[in-house]
N, C-alpha and C positions, 0 to 999 in steps of 0.2 A: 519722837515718841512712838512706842511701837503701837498700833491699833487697834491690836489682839489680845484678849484679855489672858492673863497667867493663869498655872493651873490651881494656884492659890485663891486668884478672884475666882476664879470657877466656883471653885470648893463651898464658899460664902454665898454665892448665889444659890435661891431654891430651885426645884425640877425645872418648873415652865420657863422661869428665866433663864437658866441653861439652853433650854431647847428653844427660845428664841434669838438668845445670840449663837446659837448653833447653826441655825435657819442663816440667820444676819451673815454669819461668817462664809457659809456656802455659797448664798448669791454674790458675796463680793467676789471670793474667791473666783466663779464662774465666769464672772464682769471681767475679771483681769484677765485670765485665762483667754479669752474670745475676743479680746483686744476693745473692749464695748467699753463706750464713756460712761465718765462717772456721773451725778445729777450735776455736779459742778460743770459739766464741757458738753451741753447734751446735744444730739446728733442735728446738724443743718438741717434747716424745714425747707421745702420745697415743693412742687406740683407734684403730684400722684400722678400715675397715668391717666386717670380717669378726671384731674385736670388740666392736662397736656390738651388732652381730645378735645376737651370741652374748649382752650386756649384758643386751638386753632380753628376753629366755630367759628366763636367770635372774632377773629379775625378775617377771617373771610365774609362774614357778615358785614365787617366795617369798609371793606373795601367795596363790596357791592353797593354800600349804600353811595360812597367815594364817587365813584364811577357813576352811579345814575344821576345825583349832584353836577357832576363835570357834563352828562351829558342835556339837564336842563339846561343849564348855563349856558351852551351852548346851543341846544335850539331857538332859547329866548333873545339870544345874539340875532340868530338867524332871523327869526321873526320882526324886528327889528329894522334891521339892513331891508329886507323884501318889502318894508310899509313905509321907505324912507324916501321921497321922490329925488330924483336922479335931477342936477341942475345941469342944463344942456346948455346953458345963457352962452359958456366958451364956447360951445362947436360949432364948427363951420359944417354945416353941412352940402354937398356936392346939391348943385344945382344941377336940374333935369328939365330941356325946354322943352314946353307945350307941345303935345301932341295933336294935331289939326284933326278935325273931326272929318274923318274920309265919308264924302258924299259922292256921288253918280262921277266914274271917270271921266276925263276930258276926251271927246271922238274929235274927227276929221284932223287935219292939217294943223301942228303947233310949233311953235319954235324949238331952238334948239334945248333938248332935258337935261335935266340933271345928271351925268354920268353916275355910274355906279364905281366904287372905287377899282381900279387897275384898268378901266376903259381906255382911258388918255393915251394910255401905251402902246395901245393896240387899234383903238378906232377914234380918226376927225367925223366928228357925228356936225353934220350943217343942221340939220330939219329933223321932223318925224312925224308920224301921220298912227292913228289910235283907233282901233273899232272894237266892239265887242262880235264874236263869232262863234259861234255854237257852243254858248256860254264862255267861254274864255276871251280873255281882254290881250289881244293883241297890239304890240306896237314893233311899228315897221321903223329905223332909223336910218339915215339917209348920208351918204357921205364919202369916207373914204377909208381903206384900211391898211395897216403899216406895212409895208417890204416885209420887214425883219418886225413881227408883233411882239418879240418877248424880250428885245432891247428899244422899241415904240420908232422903229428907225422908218423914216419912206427914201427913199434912193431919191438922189439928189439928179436932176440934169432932167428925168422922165419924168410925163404926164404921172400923176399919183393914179392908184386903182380901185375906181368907184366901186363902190359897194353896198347895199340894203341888210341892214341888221333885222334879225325878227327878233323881240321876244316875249314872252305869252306870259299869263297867268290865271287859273283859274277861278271858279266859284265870280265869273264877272269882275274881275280884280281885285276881289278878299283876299283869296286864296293861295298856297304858294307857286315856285314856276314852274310850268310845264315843259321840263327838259328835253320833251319828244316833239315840241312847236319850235325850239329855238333854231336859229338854224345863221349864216353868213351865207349871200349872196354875190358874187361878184357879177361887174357889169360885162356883157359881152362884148368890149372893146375897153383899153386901156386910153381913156379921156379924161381923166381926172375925176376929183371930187364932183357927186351928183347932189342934186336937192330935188324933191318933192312940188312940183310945181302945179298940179290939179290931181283928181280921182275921181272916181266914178265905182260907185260899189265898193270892190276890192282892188281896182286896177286903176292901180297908179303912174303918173305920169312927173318923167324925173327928167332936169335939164343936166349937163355936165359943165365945167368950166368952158369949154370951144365949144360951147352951146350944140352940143348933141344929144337929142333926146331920145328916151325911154320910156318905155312901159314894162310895168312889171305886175302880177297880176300875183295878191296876196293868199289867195287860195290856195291855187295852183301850186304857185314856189314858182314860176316860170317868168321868162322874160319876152311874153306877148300877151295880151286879151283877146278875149274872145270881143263880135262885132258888138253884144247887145252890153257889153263894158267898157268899150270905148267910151274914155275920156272925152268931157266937151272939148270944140277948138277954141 
């Protein structure tokens, strides 16, 4: 059916009705022409730009909220874990022996000490003898010292070679060692291992294996006394 009225309906129509399906007929006409839907097919609705903007707001809004969300969660974990006590009941923990409560050093003539480690290799320690000396704690050790000290060798067949260890420590023996005190003495004759057998002051008196004896005067560093440190007989 054509849509468009004939020029016969025209006719029969009065003025204004004329002139508004003239109008009628212009905007359709116009609508075809521009390719524009008809009210039957009407154009896709959609976001404006000025709802785009506004789209991405609110999204960014929700993810911030997202994130602060994720990052309670998260500290109230934390807080959590940090007020929770730790059960140690499994561990073994490494045992640590008693530390002796260090009182007044041991002076005069004592038996044979404790080596410090790598001593053995180097020095037969018999005796040792202990004084405090213008505040430092001296100890003289007594005995003998290896051929070869750094494979702990003493040559087999020979008298071994006697020898007096010093070594010092400050602050009265708190303090660490006085590296400028320490010192190896050897005996002035190869008799064997000596021991500490009397003192007097600083001047000590040392026997050897074929019972020859010694003095040796800890001050000094020498191997004689003077007459007013002369060891008793």
């Amino acid at each position: 059916m054509n849509p468009y009225p004939t020029p016969k309906q025209l006719h029969s129509f009065s003025l204004p009705a004329v002139a508004a399906i003239a109008l009628l007929l212009v905007v359709l006409f116009t609508q075809q022409a521009r390719g524009d839907s008809s009210p039957d097919n009407p154009m896709p609705s959609g976001p404006t730009p000025v709802d785009m903007q506004t789209f991405a707001t609110n999204v960014a809004k929700t993810d911030a909220a997202e994130q602060a969300d994720q990052q309670r969660m998260v500290s109230a974990q934390q807080t959590v874990l940090a007020g929770t006590p730790f059960d140690k009941s499994s561990q073994i923990l490494p045992t640590v022996p008693p530390q002796p409560v260090q009182g007044a050093p041991e002076t005069g003539i004592t038996g044979r000490p404790i080596l410090p480690p790598g001593w053995s290799q180097m020095y037969s320690i018999s005796n040792a003898w202990s004084q405090i000396i213008n505040g430092n704690f001296i100890i003289a050790c007594a005995g003998s010292k290896a051929d070869n000290p750094g494979g702990g060798v003493w040559d087999a067949g020979i008298q071994q070679q006697g020898m007096v260890k010093i070594d010092a420590y400050s602050s009265n023996g708190t303090g660490p060692r006085v590296d400028s005190l320490v010192g190896d003495y050897l005996t002035p004759t190869r008799t064997g291992p000596v021991q500490i057998t009397a003192y007097n002051g600083t001047c000590l008196t040392l026997l050897s294996t074929n019972n020859t004896t010694y003095q040796f005067d800890v001050a000094t560093r020498q191997w004689s006394c003077s007459v007013n440190q002369q060891p008793p007989p």
